[in-house]
FILUMLUM-371918 format. One record per residue: y, x, z of N, C-alpha, C, O in turn. Coordinates in steps of 0.02 Angstrom, whole numbers, plus 50000, padded with zeros to 5 digits. Layout:
REM FILUMLUM-371918
SITE|nv|nu|nw|cav|cau|caw|cv|cu|cw|ov|ou|ow
SITE|Y|X|Z|Y|X|Z|Y|X|Z|Y|X|Z
...
END
This chain:
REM FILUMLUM-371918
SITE|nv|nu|nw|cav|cau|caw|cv|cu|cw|ov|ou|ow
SITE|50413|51102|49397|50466|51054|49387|50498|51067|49320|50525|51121|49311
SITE|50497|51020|49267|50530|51022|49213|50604|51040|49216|50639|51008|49255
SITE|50634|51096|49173|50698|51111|49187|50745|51090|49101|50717|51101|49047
SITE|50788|51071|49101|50822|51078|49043|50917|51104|49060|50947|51096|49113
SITE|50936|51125|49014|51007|51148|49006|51033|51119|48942|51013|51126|48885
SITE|51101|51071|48976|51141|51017|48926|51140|51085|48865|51137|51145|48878
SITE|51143|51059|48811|51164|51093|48745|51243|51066|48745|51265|51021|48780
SITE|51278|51106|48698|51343|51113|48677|51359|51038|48644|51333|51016|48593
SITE|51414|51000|48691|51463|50931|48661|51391|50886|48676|51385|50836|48640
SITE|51340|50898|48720|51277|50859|48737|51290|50810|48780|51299|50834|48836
SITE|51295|50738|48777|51295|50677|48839|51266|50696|48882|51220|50737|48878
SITE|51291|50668|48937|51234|50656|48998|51198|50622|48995|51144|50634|49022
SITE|51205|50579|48970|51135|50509|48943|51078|50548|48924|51024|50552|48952
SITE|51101|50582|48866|51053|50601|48818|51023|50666|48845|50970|50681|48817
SITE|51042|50706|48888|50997|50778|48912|50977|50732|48981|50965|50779|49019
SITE|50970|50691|49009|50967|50625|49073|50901|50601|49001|50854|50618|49037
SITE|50880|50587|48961|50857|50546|48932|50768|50619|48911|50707|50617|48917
SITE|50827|50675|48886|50793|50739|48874|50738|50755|48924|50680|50760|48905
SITE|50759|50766|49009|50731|50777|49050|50691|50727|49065|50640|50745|49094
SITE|50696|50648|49053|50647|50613|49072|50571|50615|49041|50514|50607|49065
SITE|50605|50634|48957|50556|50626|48934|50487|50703|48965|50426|50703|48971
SITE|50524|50741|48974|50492|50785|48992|50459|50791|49073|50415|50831|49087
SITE|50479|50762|49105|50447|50743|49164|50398|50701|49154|50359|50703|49202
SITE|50376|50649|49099|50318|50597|49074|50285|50656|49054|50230|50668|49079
SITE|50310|50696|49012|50242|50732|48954|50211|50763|49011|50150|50754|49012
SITE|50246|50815|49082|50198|50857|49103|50169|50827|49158|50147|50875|49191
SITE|50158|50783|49184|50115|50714|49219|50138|50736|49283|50097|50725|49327
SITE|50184|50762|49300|50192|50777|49399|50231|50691|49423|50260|50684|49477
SITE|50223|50634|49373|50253|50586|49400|50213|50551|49395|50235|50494|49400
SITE|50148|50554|49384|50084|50513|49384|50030|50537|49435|49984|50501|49456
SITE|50045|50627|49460|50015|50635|49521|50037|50633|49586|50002|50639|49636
SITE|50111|50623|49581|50157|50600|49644|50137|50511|49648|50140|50476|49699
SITE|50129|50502|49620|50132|50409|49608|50043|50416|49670|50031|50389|49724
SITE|49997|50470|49622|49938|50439|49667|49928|50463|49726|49882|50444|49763
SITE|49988|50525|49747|49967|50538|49830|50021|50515|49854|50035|50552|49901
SITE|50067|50465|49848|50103|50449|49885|50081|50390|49925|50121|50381|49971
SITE|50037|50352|49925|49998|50304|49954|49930|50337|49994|49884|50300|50013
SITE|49930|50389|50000|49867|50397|50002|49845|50394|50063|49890|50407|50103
SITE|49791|50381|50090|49774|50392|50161|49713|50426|50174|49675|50432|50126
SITE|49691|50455|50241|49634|50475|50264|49582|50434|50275|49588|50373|50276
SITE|49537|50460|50282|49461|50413|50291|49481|50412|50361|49516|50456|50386
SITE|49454|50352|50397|49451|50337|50469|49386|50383|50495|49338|50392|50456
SITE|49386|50406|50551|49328|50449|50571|49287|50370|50612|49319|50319|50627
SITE|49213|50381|50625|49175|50353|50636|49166|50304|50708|49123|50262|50723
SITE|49229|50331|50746|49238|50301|50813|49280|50243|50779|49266|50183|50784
SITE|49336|50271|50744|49388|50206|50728|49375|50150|50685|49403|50094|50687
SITE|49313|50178|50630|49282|50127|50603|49232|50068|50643|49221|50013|50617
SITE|49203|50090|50711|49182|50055|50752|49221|49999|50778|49210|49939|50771
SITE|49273|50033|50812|49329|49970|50835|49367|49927|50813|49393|49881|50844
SITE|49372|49948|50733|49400|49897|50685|49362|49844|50690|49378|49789|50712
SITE|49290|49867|50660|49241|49832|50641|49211|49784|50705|49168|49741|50691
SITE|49240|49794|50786|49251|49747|50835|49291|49734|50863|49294|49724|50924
SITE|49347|49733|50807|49424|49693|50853|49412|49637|50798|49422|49580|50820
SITE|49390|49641|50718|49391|49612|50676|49338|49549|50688|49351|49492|50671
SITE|49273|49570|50723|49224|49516|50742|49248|49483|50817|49218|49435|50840
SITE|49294|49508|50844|49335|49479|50899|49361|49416|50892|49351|49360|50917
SITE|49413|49452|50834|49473|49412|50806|49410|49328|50793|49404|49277|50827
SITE|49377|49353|50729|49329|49288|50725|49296|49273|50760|49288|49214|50743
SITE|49262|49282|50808|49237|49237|50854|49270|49196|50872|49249|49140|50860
SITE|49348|49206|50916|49405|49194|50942|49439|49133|50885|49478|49093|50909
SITE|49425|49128|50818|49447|49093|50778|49399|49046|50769|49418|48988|50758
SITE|49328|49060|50770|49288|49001|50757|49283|48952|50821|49275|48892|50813
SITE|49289|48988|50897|49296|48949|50958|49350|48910|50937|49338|48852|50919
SITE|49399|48928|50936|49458|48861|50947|49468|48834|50866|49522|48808|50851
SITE|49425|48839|50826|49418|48787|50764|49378|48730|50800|49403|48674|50801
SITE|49299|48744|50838|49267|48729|50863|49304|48670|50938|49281|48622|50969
SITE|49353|48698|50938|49388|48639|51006|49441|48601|50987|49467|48558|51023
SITE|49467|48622|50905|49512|48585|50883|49588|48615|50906|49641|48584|50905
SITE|49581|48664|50920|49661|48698|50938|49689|48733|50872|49749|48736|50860
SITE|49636|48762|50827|49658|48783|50761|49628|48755|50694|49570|48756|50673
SITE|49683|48732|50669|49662|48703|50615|49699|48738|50547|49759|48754|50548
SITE|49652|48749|50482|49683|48774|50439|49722|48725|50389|49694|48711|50335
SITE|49771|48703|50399|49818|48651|50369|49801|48652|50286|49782|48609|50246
SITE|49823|48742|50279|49832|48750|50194|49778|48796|50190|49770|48838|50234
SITE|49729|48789|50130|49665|48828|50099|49705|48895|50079|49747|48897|50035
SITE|49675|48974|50134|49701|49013|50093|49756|49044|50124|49780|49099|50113
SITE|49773|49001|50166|49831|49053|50216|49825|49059|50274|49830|49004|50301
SITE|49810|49129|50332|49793|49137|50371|49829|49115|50424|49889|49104|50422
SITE|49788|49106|50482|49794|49012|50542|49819|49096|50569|49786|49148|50564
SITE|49889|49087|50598|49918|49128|50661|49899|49117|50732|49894|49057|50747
SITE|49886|49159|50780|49861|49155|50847|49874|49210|50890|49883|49270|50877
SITE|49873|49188|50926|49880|49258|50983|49823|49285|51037|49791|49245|51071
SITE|49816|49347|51041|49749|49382|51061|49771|49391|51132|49821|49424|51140
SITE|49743|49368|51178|49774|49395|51242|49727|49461|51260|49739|49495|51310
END
């Protein structure tokens, strides 16, 4: 962690301005930035069930396109429904 100590008749702006710059030069705010999003790989069971709640979901969407209960009004924005 970058440390600094105000110098003598020193603003707060300006040792506030001191320390920023020094938190850019030594990059711990460019490697917090990339693990703060970060996530785990799904293990191989959960990639299964995604991959058939997701072909669920569409089936379930092309049936009732198919009977006329869902229609996509606007190109591009997803038709809301409920999964019983």
């Amino acid at each position: 962690m970058p440390e600094i100590k105000r110098k003598m008749k020193e603003s707060f702006e300006s040792a506030l301005r001191r320390f920023n710059k020094q938190v850019q030069q030594s990059g711990k705010l460019l490697t917090v930035r990339k693990v703060r999003f970060h996530t785990r790989d799904k293990n191989k069971r959960a990639l299964k069930e995604s991959a058939l709640r997701r072909l669920k979901i569409e089936q379930k969407k092309n049936y009732l396109r198919k009977v006329g209960k869902l229609k996509d009004t606007f190109p591009g924005v997803k038709a809301v429904m409920r999964l019983q």
